[in-house]
N, C-alpha and C positions, 0 to 999 in steps of 0.2 A: 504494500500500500504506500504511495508517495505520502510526501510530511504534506503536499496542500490537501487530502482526503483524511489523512489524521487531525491533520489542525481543522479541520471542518468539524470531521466527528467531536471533536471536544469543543469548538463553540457553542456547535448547537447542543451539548450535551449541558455545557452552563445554562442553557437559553429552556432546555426542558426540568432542570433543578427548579432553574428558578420557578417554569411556566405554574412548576405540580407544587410546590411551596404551600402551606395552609397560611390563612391572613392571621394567625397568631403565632405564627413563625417555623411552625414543626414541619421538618422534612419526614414524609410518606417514606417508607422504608421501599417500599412497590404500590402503587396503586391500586394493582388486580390481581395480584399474589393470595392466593386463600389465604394463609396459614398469616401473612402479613399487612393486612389493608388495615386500614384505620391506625396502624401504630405507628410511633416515630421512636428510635432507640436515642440513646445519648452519644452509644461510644459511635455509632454506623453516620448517626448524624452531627457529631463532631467533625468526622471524616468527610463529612459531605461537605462543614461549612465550610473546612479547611481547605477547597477543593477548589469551592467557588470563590473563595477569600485570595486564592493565589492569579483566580484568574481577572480577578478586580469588581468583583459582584460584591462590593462591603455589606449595602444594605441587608443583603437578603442573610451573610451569612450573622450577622446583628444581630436581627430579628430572630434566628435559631439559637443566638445564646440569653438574649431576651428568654426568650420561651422555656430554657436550662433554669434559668432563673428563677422564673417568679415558680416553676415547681421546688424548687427547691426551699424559698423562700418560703412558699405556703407548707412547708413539712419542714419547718422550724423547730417544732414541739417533739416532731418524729426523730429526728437528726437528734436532738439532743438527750432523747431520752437513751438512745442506741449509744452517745458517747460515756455517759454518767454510766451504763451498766456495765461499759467495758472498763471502764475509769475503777467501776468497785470491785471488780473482780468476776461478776457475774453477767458475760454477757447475753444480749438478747438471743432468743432463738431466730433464725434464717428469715420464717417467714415477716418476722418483726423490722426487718430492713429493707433498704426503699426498692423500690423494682428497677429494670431494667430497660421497661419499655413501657410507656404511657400514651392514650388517645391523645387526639389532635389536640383538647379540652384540657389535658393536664391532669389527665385522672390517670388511676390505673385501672387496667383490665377486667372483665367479670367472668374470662375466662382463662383457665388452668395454662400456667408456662409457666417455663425454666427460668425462675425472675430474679432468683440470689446472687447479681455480678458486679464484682467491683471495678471491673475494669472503664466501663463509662465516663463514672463518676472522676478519673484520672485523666481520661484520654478529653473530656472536654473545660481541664483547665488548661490544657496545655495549648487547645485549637484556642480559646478565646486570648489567651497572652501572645500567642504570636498572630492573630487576627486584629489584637490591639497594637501589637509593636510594627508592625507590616503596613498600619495606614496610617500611623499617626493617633491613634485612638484614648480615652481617657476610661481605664480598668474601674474605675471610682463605679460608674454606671451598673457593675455587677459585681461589685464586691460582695455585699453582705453572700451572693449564694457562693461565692469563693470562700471563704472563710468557713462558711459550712460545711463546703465540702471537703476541704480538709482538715477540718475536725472527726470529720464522718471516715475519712481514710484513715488520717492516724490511729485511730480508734479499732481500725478496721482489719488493715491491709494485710494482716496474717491471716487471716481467715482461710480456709478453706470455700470453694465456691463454683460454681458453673464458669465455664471458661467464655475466648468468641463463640463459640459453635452450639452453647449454651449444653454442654454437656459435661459431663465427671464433676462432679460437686463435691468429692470426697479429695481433691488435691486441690493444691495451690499452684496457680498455672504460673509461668512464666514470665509469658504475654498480659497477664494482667500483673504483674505486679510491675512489668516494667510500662506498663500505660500508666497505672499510679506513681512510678517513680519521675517521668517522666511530665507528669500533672506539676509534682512538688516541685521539680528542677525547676519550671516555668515560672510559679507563682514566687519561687525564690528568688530568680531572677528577676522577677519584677519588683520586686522590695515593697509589696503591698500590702503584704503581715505587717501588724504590731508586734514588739518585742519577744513576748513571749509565747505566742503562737507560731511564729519564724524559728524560735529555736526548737519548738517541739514538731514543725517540720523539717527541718534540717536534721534532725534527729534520727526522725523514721525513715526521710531519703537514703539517707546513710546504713541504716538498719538491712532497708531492703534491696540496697547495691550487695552489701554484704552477704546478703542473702541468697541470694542471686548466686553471686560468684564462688558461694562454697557448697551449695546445693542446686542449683539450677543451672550448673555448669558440665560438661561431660567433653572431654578429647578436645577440649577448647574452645568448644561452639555452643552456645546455649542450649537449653533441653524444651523438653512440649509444657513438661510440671516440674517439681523438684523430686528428685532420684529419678527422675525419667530419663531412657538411653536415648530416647527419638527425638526427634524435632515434631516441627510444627510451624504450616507458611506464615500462621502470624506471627512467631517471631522476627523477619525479616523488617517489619515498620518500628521495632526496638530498635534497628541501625539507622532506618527513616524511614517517617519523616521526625519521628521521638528526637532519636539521636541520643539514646539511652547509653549504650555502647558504643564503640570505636574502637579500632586498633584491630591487634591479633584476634580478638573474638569476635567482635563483628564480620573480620575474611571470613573467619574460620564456621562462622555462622550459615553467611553466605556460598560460603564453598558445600557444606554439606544439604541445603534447601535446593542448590543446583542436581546435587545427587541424589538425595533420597525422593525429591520430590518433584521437580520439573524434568515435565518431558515434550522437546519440542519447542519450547517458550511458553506452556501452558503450567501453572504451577497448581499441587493438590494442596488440600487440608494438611490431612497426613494421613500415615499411609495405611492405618487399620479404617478411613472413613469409607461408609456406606450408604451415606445421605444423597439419594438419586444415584445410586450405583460409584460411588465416590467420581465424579467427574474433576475437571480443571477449573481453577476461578480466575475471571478474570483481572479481578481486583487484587489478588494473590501476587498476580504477576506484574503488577503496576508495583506492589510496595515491591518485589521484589528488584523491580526496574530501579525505583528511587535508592532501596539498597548499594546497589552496583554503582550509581551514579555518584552517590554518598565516598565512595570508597576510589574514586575516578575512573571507572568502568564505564561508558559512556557508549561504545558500539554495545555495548551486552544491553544498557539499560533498552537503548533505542529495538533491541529485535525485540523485547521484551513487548516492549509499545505498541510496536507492529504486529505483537501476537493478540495483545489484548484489540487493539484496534480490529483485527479479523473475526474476532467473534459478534459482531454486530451484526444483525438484521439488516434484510434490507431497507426496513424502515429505521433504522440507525438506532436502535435499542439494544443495549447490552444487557447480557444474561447474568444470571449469582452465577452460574456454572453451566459448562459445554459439556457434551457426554463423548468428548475424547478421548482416549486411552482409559478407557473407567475402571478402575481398582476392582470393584465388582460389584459387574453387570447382573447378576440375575437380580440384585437390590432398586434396579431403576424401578421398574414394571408397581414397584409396591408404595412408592413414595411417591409416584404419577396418580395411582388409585387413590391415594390417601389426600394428597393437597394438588393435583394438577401438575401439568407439566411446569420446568424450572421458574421460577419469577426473570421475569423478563415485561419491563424492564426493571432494573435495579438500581434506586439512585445510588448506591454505595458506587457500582461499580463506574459507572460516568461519572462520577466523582473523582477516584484514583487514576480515569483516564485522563483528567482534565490535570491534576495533580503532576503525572509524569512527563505531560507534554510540555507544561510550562515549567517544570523542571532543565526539560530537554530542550528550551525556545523554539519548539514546538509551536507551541502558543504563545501569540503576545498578551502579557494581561491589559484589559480594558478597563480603564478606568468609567465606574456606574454602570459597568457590564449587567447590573441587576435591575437598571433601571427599563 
């Protein structure tokens, strides 16, 4: 695919974020996806604003941490009571902690999902500081749910939980703690804590790099959970757009998501998944584009792009997943019967295509591109 058919596909891909947007700010995770309509996540729609935020759409991505906000802010009493139990020693049980994914409205759900994840709560402090620092922006406007939420991390962030994929709740993933480490790096770096909340985030960041690097480490390349030998394609967005890691583990990160899990420039989950017969994602392969590019790989990012760019529709819609080399195929047939064929389109995934091109000046960003 030429860069003027990929720089297309990502304008109009900004142009369809924006179009599907709800007017109190929450990005539709898919519009006509069964198992997905009506929600908007935090961590998929951090990703999204950070998306549209790179490509000069400020407004809209604004308006989605507006929308982070005032839920946060109205689960004030909720947020605190979860810090004070963990503060005494007893903390709350799972279902007592905030969800994952909320209607357009700001509510939670009235039906049954995998909703104990902290990794959200991390991955969009990190999109609104560099969505603030990237235009000039004043962080004052969303503090108070800043503060919250990392109250609510600190509080939290050992836990055990549901990962991306909103699955294993009996481990502590990787990928989520380095979306929370990665939240705190942010808000530290913007010096927007008072004194002694700064130090008890600086505390935990440190806690959980540590953590990280003596249990969520293996042959040098990060793990899927802690003691786990596998990987996992989300940990590639810990190299970027996080920037959690660097150095020797980040290659060595990268070196082993090229081998255990991308084939082709399509990258999997990982590799025991059976979600539609375990296919490729293509958002998979954009972080893992920003990855490469992260580390100055730059022809690897770009085939990356051009894989992700190929799975487009003719109507320029990108898929969560393609049923290429599928891990295993007898599992599509049953996850088609149960929620429909793959969600398509997918804001996450025209998001991380939008992300990688103007990574690559691919794309120019436009300034009021939202407008």
């Amino acid at each position: 695919m030429s860069t003027r058919d990929i720089a297309r596909l990502a304008a109009e891909s900004v142009e369809l974020i924006v179009s599907l947007q709800e007017p109190g700010g929450a990005y539709p995770a898919s519009p006509t996806f069964s198992a997905y309509r009506g929600y908007s996540w935090f961590r998929d729609g951090a990703f999204i604003a950070d998306g549209v935020s790179s490509a000069g759409a400020v407004d809209s991505a604004s308006a989605f941490f507006d929308w982070c906000s005032r839920i946060l802010v109205d689960r004030r009493d909720q947020v605190e009571a979860v810090v004070a139990a963990a503060s005494a020693g007893t903390p709350l049980p799972d279902n007592a902690l905030l969800a994952t994914r909320f209607t357009f409205d700001g509510q939670e759900g009235d039906d049954e999902w995998w909703d104990f994840q902290l990794d959200g709560y991390g991955t969009w402090l990190w999109a609104v500081v560099d969505h603030a620092q990237r235009h000039g922006l004043d962080l004052s406007r969303w503090r108070p749910a800043i503060e919250l939420s990392v109250d609510y991390l600190i509080s939290s962030w050992s836990r055990p939980c549901f990962d991306w994929w909103e699955e294993h709740d009996e481990h502590v993933h990787v990928s989520t703690l380095g979306c929370i480490a990665g939240g705190l790096a942010a808000v530290l770096r913007a010096g927007v804590l008072g004194d002694e909340r700064e130090t008890a985030a600086s505390d935990a960041h440190l806690a959980i790099l540590d953590t990280m690097a003596r249990q969520g480490t293996r042959d040098g390349h990060l793990t899927k959970w802690l003691g786990s030998l596998e990987v996992d394609g989300s940990l590639a967005a810990l190299v970027a757009p996080l920037g959690v890691v660097d150095g020797s583990v980040a290659a060595a990160t990268v070196e082993a998501l090229e081998r255990d899990l991308t084939v082709d420039g399509g990258t999997h989950r990982f590799r025991a998944d059976t979600f539609f017969g375990g296919g490729q994602w293509p958002l998979l392969s954009c972080f893992l584009g920003l990855a490469h590019a992260r580390l100055g790989n730059r022809e690897r990012a770009r085939e990356l792009l051009e894989w992700a760019a190929s799975t487009a529709t003719d109507a320029g819609d990108l898929p969560e997943q393609v049923d290429r080399h599928l891990l295993d195929p007898s599992m599509q047939q049953e996850w088609i019967d149960r929620w429909g064929t793959a969600a398509t389109p997918l804001l996450w995934s025209h998001a991380m295509l939008v992300r990688l091109a103007v990574e690559l000046d691919v794309l120019v960003p436009t300034p009021g591109a939202s407008a």
